[in-house]
N, C-alpha and C positions, 0 to 999 in steps of 0.2 A: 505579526509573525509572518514569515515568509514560507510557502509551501514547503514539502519534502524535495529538496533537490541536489542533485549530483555537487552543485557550487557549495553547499552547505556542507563544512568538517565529518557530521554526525553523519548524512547523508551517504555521503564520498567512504567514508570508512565501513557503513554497513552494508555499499553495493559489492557485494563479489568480485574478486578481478576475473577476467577471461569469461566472464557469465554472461546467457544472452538476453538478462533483465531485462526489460523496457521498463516505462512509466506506469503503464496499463497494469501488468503484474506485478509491480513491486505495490501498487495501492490494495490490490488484488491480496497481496500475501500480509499486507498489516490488517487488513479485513481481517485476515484468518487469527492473526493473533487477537484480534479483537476478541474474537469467537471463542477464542480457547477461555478466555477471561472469562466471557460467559458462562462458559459450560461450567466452570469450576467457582460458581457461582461468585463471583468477585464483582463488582460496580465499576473496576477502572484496571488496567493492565500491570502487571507485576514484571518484575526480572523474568521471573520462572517460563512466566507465558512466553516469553522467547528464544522460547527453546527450541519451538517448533520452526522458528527461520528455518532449523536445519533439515528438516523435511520438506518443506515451500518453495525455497531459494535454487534449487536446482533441477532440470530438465533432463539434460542427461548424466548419462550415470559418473560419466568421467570430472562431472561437476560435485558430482556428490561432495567430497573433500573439500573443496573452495568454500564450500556452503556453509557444511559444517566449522570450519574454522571461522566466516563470518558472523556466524553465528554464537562463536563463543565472544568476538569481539563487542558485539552490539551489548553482549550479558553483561561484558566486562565495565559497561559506559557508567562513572558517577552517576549517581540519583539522578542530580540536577539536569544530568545529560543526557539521563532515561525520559525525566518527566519533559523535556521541551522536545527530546526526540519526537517522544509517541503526540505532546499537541502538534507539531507539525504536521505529520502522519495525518494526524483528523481530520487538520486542517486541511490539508489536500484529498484525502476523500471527501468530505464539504465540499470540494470546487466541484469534484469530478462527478458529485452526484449533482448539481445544481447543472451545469454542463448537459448531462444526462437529461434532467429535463428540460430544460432550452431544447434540446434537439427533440425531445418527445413532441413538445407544442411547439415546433416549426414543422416538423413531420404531419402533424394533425393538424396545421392551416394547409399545408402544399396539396394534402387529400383533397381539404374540402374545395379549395381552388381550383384543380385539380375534375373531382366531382362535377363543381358550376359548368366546367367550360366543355364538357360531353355533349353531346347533345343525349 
């Protein structure tokens, strides 16, 4: 499977138009519907949980509506186009946390490097 990305149908259709998304926060906001799953003690993401896009999805207030109606779209997605949705989604939090640590232990050689060469 290929990451969550703008080229991807499911993607493209659940970014906002006019919104000032990045990568960083949109992995950021399917975290959150992760979480909601959690809370609502479920093992794996439902329709419902994505409700909350509509509260995540926008920064300013004039976005609010964009949001909102993104977020009725995403609800709207067949099963099949919910269930590869959200693996996608994992799938690119997987990179972005694997990413994350690469850069933890490149940071934590350049110290110790770093350290050596002081006197």
């Amino acid at each position: 499977m290929t990451p969550c990305r703008p080229s991807s149908p499911s993607a493209a259709a659940a970014r906002p138009k006019g919104s000032s998304l990045n990568d960083r926060r949109w992995k950021k906001t399917l975290k959150i519907v992760q979480d909601t799953a959690y809370l609502a003690g479920e093992t794996s993401t439902t329709p419902e949980d994505l409700l909350v896009l509509s509260h995540a999805l926008w920064r300013e207030p004039k976005e609010y509506s964009a949001a909102r109606e993104t977020a009725g779209r995403v609800t709207a997605l067949r099963t099949t186009d919910r269930k590869n949705y959200v693996a996608q989604a994992a799938q690119a939090l997987g990179e972005f946390q694997a990413q994350q640590e690469k850069l933890k232990a490149w940071r934590a050689r350049a110290a110790r490097v770093l350290a050596r060469s002081r006197p």
